[in-house]
DRENFI-946775 format. One record per residue: x, y, z of N, C-alpha, C in turn; residue number from 1. Coordinates in steps of 0.001 Angstrom, whole numbers, plus 500000, padded with zeros to 6 digits. Example, Ala and Ser with C-alpha at 12.3 -4.5 7.8 and 13.67 -1.06 7.14 Angstrom:
% residues 2
neast,nnorth,nup,caeast,canorth,caup,ceast,cnorth,cup,k
513190,494310,507800,512300,495500,507800,513200,496700,507800,1
512850,497750,507080,513670,498940,507140,512900,500030,507870,2
//
This chain:
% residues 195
neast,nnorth,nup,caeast,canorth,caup,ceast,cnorth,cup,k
072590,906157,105268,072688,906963,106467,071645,906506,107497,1
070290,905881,106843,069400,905228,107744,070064,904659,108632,2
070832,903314,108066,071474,902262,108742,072174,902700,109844,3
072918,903923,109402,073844,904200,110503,072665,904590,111480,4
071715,905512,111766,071256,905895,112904,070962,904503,113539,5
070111,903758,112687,069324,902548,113208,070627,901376,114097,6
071936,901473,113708,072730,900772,114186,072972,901257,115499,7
073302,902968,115271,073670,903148,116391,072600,903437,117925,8
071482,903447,117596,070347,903240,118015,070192,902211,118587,9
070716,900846,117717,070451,899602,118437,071569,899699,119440,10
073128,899884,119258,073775,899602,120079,073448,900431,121181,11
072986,901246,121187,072643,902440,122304,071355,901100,123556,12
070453,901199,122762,069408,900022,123291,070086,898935,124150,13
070974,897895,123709,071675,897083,124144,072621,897579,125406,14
073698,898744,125659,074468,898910,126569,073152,899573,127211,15
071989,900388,127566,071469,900639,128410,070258,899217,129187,16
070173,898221,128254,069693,897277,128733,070287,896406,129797,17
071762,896459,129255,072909,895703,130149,073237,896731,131550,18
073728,897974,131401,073062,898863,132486,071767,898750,134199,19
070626,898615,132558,069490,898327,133586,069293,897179,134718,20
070638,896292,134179,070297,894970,134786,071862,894310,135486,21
072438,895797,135948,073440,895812,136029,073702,895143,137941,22
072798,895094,138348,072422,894412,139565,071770,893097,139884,23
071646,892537,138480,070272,891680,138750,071782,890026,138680,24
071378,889261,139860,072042,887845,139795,071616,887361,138742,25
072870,886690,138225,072709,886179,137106,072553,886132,135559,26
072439,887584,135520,072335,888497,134176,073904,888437,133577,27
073514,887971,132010,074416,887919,131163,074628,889378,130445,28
075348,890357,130331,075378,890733,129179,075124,890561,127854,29
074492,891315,126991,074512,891454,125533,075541,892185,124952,30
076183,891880,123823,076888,892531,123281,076556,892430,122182,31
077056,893920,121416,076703,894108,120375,077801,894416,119420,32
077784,894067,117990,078437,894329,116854,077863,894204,115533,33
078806,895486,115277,078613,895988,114139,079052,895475,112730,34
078303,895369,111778,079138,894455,110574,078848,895553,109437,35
079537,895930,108416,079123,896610,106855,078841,896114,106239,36
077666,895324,105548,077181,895095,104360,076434,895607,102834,37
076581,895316,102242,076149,896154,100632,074596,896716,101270,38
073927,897068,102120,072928,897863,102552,073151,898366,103195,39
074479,898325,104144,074572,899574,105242,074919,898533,106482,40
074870,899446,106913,075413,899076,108861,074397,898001,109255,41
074910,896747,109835,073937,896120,110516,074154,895401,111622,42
073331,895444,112783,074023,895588,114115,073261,894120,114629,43
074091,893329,115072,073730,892286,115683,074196,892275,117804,44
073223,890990,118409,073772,891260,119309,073604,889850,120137,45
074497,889796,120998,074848,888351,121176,074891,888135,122583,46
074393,887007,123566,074675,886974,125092,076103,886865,125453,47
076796,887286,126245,078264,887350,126667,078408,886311,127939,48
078903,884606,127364,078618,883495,128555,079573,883631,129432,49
080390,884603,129398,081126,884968,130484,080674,884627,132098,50
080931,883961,132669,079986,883474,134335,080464,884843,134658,51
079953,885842,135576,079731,886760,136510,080689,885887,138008,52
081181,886916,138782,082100,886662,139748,080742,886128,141191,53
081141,885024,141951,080480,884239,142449,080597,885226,144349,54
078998,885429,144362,079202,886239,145912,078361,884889,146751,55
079468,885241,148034,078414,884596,149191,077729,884911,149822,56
076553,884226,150280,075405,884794,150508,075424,883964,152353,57
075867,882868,152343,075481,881701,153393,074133,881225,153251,58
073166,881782,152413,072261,881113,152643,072388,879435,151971,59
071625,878897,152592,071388,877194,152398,070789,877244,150962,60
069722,877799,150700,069178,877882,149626,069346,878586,147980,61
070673,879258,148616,070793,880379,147386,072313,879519,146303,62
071411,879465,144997,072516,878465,144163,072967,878915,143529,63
074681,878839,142778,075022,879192,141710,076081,878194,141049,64
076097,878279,139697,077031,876987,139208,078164,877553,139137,65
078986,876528,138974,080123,876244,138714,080595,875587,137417,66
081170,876060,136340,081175,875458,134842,080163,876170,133524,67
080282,875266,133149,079403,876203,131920,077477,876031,131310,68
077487,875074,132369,075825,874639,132351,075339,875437,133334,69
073752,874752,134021,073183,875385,134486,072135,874516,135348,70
071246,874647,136453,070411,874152,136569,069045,874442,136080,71
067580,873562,136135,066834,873993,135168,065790,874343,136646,72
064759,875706,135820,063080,875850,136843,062351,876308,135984,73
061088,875855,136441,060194,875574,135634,059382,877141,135765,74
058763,877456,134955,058698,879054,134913,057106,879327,135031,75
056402,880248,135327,054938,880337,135276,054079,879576,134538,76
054732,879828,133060,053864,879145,131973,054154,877800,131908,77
054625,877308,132628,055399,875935,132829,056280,875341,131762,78
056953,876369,131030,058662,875994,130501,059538,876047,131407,79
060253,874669,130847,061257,874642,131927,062453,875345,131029,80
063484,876466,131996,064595,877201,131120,065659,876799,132098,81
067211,877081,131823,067973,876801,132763,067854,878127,132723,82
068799,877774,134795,069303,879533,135103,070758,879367,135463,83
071444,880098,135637,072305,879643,136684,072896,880077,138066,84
071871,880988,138222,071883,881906,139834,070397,881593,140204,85
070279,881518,141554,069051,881303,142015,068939,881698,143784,86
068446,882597,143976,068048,882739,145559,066271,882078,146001,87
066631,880602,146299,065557,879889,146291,064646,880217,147709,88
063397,879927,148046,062877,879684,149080,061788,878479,149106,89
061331,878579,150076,060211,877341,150409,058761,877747,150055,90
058079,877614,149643,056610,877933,149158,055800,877603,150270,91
054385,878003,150173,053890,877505,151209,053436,875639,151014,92
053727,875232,149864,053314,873745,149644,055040,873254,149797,93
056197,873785,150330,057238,873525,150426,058105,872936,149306,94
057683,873912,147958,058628,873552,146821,059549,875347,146574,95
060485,874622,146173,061875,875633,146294,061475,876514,144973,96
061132,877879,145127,060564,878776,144541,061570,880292,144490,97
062257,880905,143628,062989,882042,143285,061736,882742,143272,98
062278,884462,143277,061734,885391,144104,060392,886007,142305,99
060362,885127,141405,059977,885192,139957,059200,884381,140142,100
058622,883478,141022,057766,882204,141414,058331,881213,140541,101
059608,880616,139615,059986,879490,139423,060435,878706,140092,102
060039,877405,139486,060081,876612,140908,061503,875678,140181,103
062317,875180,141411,063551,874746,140615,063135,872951,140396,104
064145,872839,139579,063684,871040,138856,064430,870177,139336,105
063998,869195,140194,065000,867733,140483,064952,866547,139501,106
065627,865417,139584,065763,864479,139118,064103,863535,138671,107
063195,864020,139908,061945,863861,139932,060861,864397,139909,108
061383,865984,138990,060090,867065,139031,060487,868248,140005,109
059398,868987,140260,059723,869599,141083,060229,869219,142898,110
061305,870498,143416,061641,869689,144224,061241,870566,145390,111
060824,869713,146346,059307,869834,147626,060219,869347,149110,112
060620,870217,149591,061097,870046,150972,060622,870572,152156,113
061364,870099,153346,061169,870663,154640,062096,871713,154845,114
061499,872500,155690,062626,873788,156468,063975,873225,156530,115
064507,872532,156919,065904,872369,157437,066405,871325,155929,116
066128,871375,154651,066766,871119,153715,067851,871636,153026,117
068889,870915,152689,069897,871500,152541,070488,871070,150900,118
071534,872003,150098,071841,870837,149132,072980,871185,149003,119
073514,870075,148376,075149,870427,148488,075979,870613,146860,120
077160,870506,146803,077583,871189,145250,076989,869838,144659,121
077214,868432,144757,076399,867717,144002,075336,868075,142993,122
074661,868800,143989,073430,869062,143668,072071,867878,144553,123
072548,867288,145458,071955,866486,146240,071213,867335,147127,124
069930,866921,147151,069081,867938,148195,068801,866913,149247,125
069032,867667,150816,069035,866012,151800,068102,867145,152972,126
067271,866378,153410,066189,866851,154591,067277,865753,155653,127
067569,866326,156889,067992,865863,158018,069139,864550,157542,128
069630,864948,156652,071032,864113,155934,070544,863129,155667,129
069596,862880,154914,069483,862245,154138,068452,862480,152062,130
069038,862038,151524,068831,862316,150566,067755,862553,150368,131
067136,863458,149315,065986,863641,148833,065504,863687,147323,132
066588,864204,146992,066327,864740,145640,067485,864927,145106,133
067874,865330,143695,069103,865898,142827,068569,867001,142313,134
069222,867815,142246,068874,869472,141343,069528,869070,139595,135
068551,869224,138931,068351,868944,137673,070113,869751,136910,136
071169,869267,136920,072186,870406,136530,072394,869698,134967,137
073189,870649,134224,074068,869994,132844,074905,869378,133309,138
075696,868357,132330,076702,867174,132976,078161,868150,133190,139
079187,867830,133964,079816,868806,134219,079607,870382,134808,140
078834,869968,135467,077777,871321,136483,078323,870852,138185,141
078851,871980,138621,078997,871437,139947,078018,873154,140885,142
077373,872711,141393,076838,874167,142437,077488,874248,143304,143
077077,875341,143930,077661,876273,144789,076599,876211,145447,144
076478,876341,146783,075706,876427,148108,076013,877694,148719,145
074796,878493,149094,075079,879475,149707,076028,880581,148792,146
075946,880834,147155,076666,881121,146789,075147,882189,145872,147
075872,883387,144861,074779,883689,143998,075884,884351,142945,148
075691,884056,141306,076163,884400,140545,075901,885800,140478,149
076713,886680,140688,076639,888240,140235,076769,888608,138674,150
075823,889501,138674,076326,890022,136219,077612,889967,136162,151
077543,889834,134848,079075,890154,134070,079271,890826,133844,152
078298,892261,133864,078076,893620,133630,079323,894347,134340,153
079966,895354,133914,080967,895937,134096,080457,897748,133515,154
079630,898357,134734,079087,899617,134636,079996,900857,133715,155
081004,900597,134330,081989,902103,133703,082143,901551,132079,156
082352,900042,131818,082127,899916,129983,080828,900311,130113,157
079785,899862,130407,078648,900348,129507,078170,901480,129737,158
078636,902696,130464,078175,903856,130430,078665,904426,128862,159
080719,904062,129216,081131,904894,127706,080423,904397,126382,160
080054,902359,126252,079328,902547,125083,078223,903200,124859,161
077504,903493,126404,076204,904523,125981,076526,905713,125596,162
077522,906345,125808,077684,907442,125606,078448,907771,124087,163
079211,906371,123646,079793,906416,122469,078820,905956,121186,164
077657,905283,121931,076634,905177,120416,075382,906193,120584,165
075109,907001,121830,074649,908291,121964,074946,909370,121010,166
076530,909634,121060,077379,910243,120064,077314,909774,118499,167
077753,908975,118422,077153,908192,117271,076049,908265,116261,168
074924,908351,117193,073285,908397,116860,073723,910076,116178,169
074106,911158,117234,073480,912385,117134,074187,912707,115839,170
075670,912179,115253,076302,912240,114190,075907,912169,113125,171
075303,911132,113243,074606,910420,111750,073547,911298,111787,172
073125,911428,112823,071507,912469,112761,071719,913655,111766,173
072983,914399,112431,073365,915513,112196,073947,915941,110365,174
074620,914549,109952,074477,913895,108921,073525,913882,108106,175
072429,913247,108156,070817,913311,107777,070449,914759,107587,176
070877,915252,108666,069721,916562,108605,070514,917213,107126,177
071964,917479,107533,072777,918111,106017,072630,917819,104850,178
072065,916652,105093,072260,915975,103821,070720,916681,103155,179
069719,916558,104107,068264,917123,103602,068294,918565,103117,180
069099,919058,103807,069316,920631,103859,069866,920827,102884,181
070949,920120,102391,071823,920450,100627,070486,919900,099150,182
069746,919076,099943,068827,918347,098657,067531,919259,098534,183
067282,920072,099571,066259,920860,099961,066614,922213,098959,184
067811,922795,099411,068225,923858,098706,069082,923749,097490,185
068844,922494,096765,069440,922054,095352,068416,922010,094531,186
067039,921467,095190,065656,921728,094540,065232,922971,094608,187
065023,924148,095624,064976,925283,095626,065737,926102,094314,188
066996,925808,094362,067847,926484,092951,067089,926191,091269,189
067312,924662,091580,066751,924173,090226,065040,925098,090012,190
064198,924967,091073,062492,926075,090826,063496,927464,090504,191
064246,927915,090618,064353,928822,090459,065184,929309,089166,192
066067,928495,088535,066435,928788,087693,065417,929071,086656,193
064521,927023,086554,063450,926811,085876,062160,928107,085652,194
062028,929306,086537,061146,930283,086298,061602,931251,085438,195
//
């Protein structure tokens, strides 16, 4: 009966996480499932690579792919992760920086432009049309310019799974408690016979 709360607990965790981030470019869903094994319920949970529906932005700087890769930026601690939505800007040392301070990755490191830089689905970054740089993509990666990957998040599902492993939780709870309450007053009988 543990298992069950703890499962439904987790799935509860997971649809309000996907929820929380139900705005954020680029956010994958988690999904979660449930499996029965000889210990009980055990809840796993998995990213959903589903691409999110592609909004335009017009900006010059704001990227999103096309396909199933990604481009890569290099992150505070200086790992480089792919993303695949990005609303970039110019730093003050003029390297292309998301609103998280990662800085995005070219063919040659980080990539360091002027105001009027532009890049195109290539992934070619060109100051006054001419080339500068490549945006670091997976092979079969085409970007989007002026484009930003929206979640895959779909609010009205993850309210009902919150509300269906909410339900869930209070079941099994409710479960638990009966179950204490029959073992509680089965030991009570037994002191009492025993006197």
């Amino acid at each position: 009966m543990a298992t069950a709360l703890h499962a439904a607990k987790t799935r509860l965790d997971v649809s309000a996480f996907n929820l929380a981030n139900v705005s954020s470019d680029g956010f994958h869903k988690r999904r979660s499932r449930a499996t029965l094994t000889a210990t009980g319920l055990h809840v796993s949970s998995a990213i959903d690579e589903k691409p999110g529906p592609l909004r335009h932005t017009g900006r010059a700087l704001d990227l999103a792919t096309a396909g199933a890769g990604g481009f890569v930026v290099r992150d505070a601690t200086g790992t480089l992760v792919p993303a695949r939505s990005g609303s970039f800007a110019r730093s003050a040392a003029g390297a292309l920086t998301d609103d998280r301070g990662n800085v995005l990755q070219g063919a040659h490191g980080p990539i360091v432009v002027s105001a009027d830089a532009t890049i195109d689905a290539r992934g070619i970054v060109r100051e006054a049309g001419n080339p500068v740089d490549r945006v670091r993509v997976a092979p079969g990666t085409a970007l989007q310019s002026g484009f930003l990957e929206s979640t895959n998040v779909d609010s009205v599902s993850e309210m009902v799974d919150v509300l269906t492993a909410q339900r869930a939780f209070e079941t099994a709870q409710k479960t638990l408690s009966a179950i204490d309450e029959e073992r509680q007053k089965e030991t009570n009988d037994v002191v009492r016979v025993k006197s």
